[in-house]
Each structure stands twice: as structure tokens, then as C-alpha cells.
C-alpha positions in Angstrom: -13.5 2.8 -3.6 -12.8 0.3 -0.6 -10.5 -1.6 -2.9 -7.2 -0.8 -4.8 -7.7 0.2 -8.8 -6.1 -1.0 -11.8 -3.5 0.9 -13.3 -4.8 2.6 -16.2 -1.6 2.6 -18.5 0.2 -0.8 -17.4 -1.8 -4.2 -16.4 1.1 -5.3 -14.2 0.5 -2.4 -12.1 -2.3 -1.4 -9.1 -3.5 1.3 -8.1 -4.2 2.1 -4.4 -3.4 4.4 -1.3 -1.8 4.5 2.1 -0.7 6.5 5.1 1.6 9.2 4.6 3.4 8.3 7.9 3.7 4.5 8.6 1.1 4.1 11.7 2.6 1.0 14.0 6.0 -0.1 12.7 8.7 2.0 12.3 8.1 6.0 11.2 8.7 5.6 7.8 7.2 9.0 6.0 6.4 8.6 2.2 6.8 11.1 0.0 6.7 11.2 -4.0 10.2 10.1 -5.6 11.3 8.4 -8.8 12.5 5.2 -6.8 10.1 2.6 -4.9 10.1 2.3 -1.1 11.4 -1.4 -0.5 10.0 -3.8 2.2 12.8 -4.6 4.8 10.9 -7.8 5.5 7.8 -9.1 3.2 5.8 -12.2 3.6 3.9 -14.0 1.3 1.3 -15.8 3.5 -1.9 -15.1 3.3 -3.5 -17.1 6.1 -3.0 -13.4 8.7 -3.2 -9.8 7.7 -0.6 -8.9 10.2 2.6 -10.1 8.2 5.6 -8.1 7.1 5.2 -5.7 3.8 4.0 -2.4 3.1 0.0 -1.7 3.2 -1.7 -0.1 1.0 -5.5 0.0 0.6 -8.5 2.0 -1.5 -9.1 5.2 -0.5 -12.8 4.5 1.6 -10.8 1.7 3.5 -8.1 4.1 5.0 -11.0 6.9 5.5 -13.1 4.9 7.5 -9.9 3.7 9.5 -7.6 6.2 9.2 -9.8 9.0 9.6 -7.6 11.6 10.7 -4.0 10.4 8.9 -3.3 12.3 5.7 -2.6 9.7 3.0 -0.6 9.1 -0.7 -1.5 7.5 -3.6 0.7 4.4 -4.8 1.2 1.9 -7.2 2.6 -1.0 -7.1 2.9 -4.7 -9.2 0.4 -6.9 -9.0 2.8 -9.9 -8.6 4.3 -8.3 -6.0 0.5 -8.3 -3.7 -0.7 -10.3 -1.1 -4.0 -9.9 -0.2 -5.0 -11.1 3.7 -8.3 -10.3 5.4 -9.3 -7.1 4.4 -5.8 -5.9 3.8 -3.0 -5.8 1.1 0.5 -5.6 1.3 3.2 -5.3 -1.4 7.1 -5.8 -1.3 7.4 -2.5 -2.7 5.2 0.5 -3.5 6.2 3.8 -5.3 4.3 7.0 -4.6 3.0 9.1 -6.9 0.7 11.5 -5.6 0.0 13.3 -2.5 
């Protein structure tokens, strides 16, 4: 889908999916671990999608975009989300799926 997914076992949780390798800040690879990848920086305003955090989006949003980047699956809590534009962020994300 174009937007992230509920997580099927835990309301608090999303589903969604980003980049393996970050693609303009930093070259931050993720990779599937027990412990979340943090935000250095995170910001809660909404009014630009260009803000500090870690993006994630659904899975026909990075393919039209990103068509040539592998990506991961992620999850990642809802209160945690900001959504700007056509874009989410998130303080933190944990992969869990290639």
C-alpha cells in the first residue's frame, strides 16, 4: 500500500518500510537487530516534511520513489509518528524484516 499498516499484534505499534541505506543524510545502513535505531535529532512539526527523524513509508511510496534502493520492513510506535506532506518520520524504528 502507499501508506504504513497497523501492527497486527500491538495497537501502539505501525507497520511500514524504508531504505535499507539512509539516501541523503548520513549512511546509516539498517539491518534486522533486537534493539531500535534511535533518531540523533527528531522533530515534531508538522508544517515541512523535511525535519529531523527517521522516514519510513508504505511499500508503493518507496517503489515509486525509490525504485532502485533495496528496502526493510519496520515498525515503530504510533506516538512516536509525525506525519508531514506525504511523508512520516518516527524517533525511532526497529527493523524486522529484510
Amino acid at each position: 500500500g502507499w501508506g504504513l499498516r497497523p501492527y497486527p499484534t500491538d495497537p501502539t505499534y505501525v507497520l511500514g518500510r524504508r531504505t535499507r541505506r539512509s539516501q541523503h543524510v548520513g549512511s546509516m545502513e539498517y539491518v534486522v537487530r533486537d534493539e531500535p535505531y534511535v533518531a540523533p535529532w527528531f522533530s515534531t512539526d508538522a508544517s515541512t516534511p523535511c525535519h529531523p527523524g527517521i522516514y519510513l513509508a508504505g511499500e508503493c511510496w518507496l517503489a515509486y520513489e525509490y525504485p532502485a534502493a533495496e528496502t526493510v520492513e519496520v515498525r515503530c510506535r504510533r506516538d512516536e509518528l509525525v506525519h508531514a506532506g506525504d511523508k512520516w518520520r518516527a524517533r525511532r524504528v526497529w527493523v524486522i524484516q529484510r
